[in-house]
N, C-alpha and C positions, 0 to 999 in steps of 0.2 A: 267191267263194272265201274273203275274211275269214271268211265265216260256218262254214262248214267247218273252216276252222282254227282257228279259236279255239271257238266254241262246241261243235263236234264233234270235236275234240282231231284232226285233221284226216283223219277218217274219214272218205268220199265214202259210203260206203256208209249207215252210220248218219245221215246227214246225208239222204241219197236217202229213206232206209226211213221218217223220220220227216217228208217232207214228203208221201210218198205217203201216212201215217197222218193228217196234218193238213187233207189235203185230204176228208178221210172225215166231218168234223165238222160237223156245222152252225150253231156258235156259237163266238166268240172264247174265252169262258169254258171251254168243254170242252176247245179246243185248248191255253187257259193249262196245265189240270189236268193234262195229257200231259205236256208237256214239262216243269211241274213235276217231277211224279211219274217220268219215265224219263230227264229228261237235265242239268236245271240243277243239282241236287246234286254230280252223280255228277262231272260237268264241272269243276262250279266256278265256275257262270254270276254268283254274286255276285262275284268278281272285274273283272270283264269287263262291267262295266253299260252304258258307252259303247256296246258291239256290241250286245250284250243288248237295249236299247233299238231300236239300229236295227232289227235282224231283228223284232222287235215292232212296228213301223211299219208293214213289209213285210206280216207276218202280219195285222194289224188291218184292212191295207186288203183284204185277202181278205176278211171278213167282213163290210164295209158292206156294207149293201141299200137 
């Protein structure tokens, strides 16, 4: 739920649509340049680096192999 709120300014939906896009990827680095490009600007994710971080945890450990 933090992650929604605070990174997705508490959109459930934008939050759903970009995890469904990030499961599309097949590399940590492509999924960085998404959410670069459609949601950290836009958000305000340098604010926010604590969460930021976390959900980046989350997400990285999706792409070990």
């Amino acid at each position: 739920m933090i992650f929604i709120k605070e990174l997705f300014n508490g959109y459930n939906l934008a939050y759903s649509e970009a995890i469904e896009i990030l499961n599309r990827f097949d590399s940590f680095v492509a999924a960085d340049n998404f959410l670069q490009k459609n949601y950290a600007v836009k958000n305000k994710w340098l604010d926010k680096q604590e969460i930021v971080d976390r959900f980046y945890e989350v997400l990285n450990r999706r792409y070990i192999k």
